[in-house]
Each structure stands twice: as C-alpha cells, then as structure tokens.
C-alpha positions in Angstrom: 95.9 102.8 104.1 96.0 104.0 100.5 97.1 102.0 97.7 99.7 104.1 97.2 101.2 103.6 100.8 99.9 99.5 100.4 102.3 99.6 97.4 105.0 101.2 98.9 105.0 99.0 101.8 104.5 95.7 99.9 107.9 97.2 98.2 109.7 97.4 101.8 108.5 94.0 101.8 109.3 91.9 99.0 111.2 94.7 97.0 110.1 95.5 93.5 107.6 93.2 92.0 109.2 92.2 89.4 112.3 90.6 91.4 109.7 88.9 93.8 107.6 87.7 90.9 111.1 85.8 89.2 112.1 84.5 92.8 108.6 83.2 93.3 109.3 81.1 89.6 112.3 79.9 91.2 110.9 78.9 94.4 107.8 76.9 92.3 110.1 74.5 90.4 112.4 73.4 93.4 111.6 70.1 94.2 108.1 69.7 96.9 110.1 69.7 99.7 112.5 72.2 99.5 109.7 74.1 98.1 107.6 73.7 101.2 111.0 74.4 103.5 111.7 77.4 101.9 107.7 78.7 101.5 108.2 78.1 105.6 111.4 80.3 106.0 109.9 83.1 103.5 106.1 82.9 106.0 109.2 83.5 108.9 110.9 85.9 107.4 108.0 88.1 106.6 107.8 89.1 110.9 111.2 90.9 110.4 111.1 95.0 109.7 111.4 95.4 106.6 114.3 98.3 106.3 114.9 98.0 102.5 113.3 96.6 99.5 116.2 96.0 97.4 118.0 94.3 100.5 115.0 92.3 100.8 114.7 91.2 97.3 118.0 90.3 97.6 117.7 88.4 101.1 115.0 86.3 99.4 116.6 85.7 95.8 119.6 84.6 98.1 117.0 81.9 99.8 116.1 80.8 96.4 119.9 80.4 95.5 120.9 78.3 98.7 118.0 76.0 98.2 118.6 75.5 94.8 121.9 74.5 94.8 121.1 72.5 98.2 118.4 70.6 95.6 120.9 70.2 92.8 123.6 68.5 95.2 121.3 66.5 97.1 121.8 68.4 100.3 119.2 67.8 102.9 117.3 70.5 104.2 118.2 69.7 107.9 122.1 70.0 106.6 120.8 73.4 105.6 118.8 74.2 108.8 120.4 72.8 111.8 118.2 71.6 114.5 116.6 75.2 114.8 115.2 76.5 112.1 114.0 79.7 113.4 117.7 80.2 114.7 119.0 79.6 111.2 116.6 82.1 110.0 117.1 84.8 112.3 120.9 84.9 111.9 120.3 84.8 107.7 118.0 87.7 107.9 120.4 89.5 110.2 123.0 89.7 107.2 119.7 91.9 105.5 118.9 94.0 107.9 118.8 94.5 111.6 115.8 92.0 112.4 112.6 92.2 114.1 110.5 90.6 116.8 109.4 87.0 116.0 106.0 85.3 118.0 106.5 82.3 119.9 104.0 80.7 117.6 105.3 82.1 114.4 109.0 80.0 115.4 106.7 76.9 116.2 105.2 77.2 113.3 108.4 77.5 111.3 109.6 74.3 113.4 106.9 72.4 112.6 106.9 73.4 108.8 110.3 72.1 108.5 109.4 68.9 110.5 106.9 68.5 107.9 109.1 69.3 104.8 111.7 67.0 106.3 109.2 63.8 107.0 109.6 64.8 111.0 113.1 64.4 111.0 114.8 66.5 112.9 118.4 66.4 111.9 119.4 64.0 114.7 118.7 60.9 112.9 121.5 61.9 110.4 120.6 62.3 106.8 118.5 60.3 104.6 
C-alpha cells in the first residue's frame, strides 16, 4: 500500500487529521477513567467499516462530547454503558454508518476495559 492510499485510508478512518488530532486533546484531559473508557470504545470502534471520514470524525468528536459532559456531571461510566458495552457501542456507531463485523475477543476485550475503567463494577452494584 502506498502512502498515498495509507493516507486516504487513515482518512476513512479517523477523518481529517486535524479533527482527530483536537478530539485526541479532548480525550487526554478527561479525567483517567473516562479516559481509559473512552480509549476502550474508540480501540472498538476502529473494527467497524469505515464508510466516511467526516461521519467518522464526527462519530468520535460525539464520543468525546458524551464523556465529557458525563465527567462534568458526575455521571458514571456504567450509567453511560449499560451492562454491555460492546452493545452500547455497536448501536452508537450504527447512527455513523452501517457497522461492521466485531471479533469475539475484540467485544471481550472492550468488556473487560470497561471493567477495568470502572474498578470491576459492572453496573449491577448501582453507582458509586
């Protein structure tokens, strides 16, 4: 693959550079673990077809938002989650595109990422 075509699919990826660079700012100053939740979702996200890069940019500034203003009113990630993270993710991404084929380990990894990021709590317990 050239770099021109590396480019252009980075681009279907995480949309224009500059857009991914500002959400990645975003991402970096949310507090360590909504940071770590939402690093989780964006590794998850990345095994959907990417079908547009603007829609993507936008999918993943629109991650950044939610988790921002979860972190500014105290909301818990598990309140933002559910029980199944992958199944959270898979029907946010489907507002961005028409969705792809996830792994098996790709969804437990996502699960256990959030377990992590939420101190192994897994939204049964009720909120800290």
């Amino acid at each position: 693959m050239s770099n021109a075509e590396k480019s252009g699919f980075l681009a279907k990826v995480i949309g224009p550079k500059k857009r991914w660079r500002a959400y990645k700012a975003r991402v970096a100053e949310l507090p360590e673990d909504h940071r770590a939740a939402v690093k989780a979702i964006e590794r998850y996200l990345m095994h959907f077809v990417p079908t547009d890069g603007d829609a993507n940019a936008s999918m993943f500034e629109d991650l950044a938002d939610l988790f921002e203003q979860a972190a500014a009113d105290g909301t818990p990630i598990r309140e933002i989650v559910g029980e199944d993270p992958a199944e959270f993710v898979e029907e946010f991404a489907r507002n961005y595109s028409d969705g792809g084929y996830v792994p098996a380990r790709a969804r437990k990894r996502l699960t256990d990422d959030i377990a992590s990021a939420t101190g192994g709590k897994t939204g049964a317990e009720g909120t800290p």
